[in-house]
Steps between C-alpha positions, in 0.01 A plus 500: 500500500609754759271591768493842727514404884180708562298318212580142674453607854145668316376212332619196774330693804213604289455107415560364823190775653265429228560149642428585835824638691419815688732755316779511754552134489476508153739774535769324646469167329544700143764669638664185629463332133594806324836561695657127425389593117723829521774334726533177232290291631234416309456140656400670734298785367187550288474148346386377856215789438248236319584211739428727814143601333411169387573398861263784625226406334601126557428599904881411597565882532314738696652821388288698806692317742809635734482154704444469872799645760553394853762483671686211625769643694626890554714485191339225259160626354341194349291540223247290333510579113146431431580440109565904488721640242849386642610875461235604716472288765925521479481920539225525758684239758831663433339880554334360842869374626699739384394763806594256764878447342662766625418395916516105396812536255376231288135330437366244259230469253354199435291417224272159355254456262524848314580525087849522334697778650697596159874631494613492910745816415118666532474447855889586641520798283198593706568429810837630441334837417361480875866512591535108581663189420278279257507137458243316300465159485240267273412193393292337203395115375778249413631655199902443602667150509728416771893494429580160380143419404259585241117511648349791615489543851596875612356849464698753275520625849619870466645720750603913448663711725515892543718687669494890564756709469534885383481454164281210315463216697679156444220255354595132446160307359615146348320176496604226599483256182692607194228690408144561627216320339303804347812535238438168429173577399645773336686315256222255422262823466732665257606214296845480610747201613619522813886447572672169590492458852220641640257214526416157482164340305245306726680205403814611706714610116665811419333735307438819317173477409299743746159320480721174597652687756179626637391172589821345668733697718747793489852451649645726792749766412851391646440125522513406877551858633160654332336132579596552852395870542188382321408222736530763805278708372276248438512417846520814651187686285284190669646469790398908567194524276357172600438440090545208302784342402622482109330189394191622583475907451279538239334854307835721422505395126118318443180621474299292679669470828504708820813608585667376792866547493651715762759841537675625787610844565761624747551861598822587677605866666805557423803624690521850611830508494630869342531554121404121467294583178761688331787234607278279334442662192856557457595160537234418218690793303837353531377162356327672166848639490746222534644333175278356237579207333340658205660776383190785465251308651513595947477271775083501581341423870202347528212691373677760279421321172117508600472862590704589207264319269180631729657856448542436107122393510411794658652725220407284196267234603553090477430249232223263546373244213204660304289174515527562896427843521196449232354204789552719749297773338263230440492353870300872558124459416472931437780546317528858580863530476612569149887371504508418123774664304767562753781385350654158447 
């Protein structure tokens, strides 16, 4: 069925406050959700809704909490997540650095123990709308075997980057294994096999079952090269956020355990060198334009195909499976929202 953007952001904030979020962080959370739904995401989007209530009223999330600040040195603002909504916590440490950047020229955020963060492009596009640089960096349980072996032992690891310039910015949000976890999930949620390749059972075997694959380990994109970027950022999220490492992060994709993985978040001023913007803009102009190797189809930078398909969802809405959409409804005890009949 086809949903409107304003009935999901609706219904998801409406479910996570009748569940105890105060409306803006209920606010932003939906809106998180809802946005990888109309970008094509929907591993990362509103099937995660039941999990994150379930782990509400489990006690793993406190959806009132924005964690604890303080900060460690003039540009890295250390926060403790307090098992907040990752968006939450994410925003309000971000919005309490982002002031200082422009006489520091680049700060950190540092973040433990608060709840999955979602799609990274979230966080660059807004810190690139503050006019800076964005990296994002995160890490998860062992879900990714090394290169060369077949037991879980890394995070899916993610990292997205935003740069300004003085048109859309240029936002790069990849993980690190072949393909994050959550479409894993997907796939086993939706009935489908997943593609040969992409994971190993927990015996160590190939497969492409996605309930197989859930319990054994996901392989990194780019063999050694995605292993290796992968195993930095493994490195580098704990050695900054003081969190756990792989092996034992638990709480991104269970109910029952707090969360205590850990994201980073760099803010860079960028050069104020003249017409920088625009030079950079055209560069990303000239690239769209250069030969295709598919005759109708134009070269793409990262993070045109998702606003293209966020702009689509805009005009006509996105399709989400009825059986979801009907639990959702379901997941709200008032039911006051009457979304029936709008369209398949």
């Amino acid at each position: 069925m086809r949903v409107a953007e304003a009935e999901a952001l609706a219904l998801a904030t409406h479910v996570l406050e009748e569940h105890g979020a105060p409306p803006d962080h209920a606010a932003l959370q939906a809106r998180v959700l809802v946005t990888a739904e109309m970008k094509g995401h929907p591993s990362h989007g509103l099937y995660r809704l039941p999990l994150l209530v379930e782990r509400i009223e489990r006690g793993v999330v406190d959806p009132q909490s924005k964690g604890t600040q303080r900060w460690r040195a003039d540009a890295v603002l250390e926060v403790e997540g307090s098992a907040g909504f990752g968006p939450v916590v994410a925003q309000t440490g971000i919005e309490r650095l982002a002031p200082h950047i422009p006489d520091l020229g680049i700060g950190l955020v540092t973040v433990r123990n608060a709840n999955h963060l979602g799609m990274l492009a979230h966080y660059v596009e807004t810190i690139s709308a503050m006019g800076f640089v964005g990296i994002a960096l995160s890490s998860s349980e062992a879900l990714v075997h090394p290169y060369g072996g077949t037991r879980a032992m890394l995070g899916t690891n993610p990292i997205a980057i935003g740069v300004p310039t003085a048109a859309d910015p240029l936002v790069l949000d990849l993980a690190t294994s072949i393909v994050p976890m959550g479409r894993i999930h997907h796939y086993a949620a939706t009935g489908r096999s997943i593609p040969e390749g992409w994971a190993r059972d927990a015996a160590g075997n190939p497969t492409t079952d996605p309930r197989r694959a859930k319990a054994g380990a996901i392989a990194p994109f780019g063999d050694a090269k995605g292993y290796g970027l992968g195993l930095a950022i493994e490195l580098l999220v704990a050695a900054l956020a003081g969190s756990a490492l792989a092996p034992d992060v638990h709480g991104t994709l269970d109910s029952q355990s707090p969360c205590n993985q850990g994201d980073v978040f760099i803010l860079i001023e960028p050069s104020l060198a003249p017409g920088l913007a625009a030079r950079l803009s055209a560069y990303l102009a000239a690239v769209r334009a250069s030969p295709s190797e598919i005759a109708g189809e134009p070269v793409l930078v990262p993070g045109d195909r998702a606003r293209q398909r966020r702009a689509a969802a805009r005009r006509n809405g996105f399709e989400i499976d009825q059986c979801l959409w009907e639990d959702l409804n379901a997941l709200s005890s008032s039911r006051i929202l009457a979304f029936e009949g709008q369209g398949s």
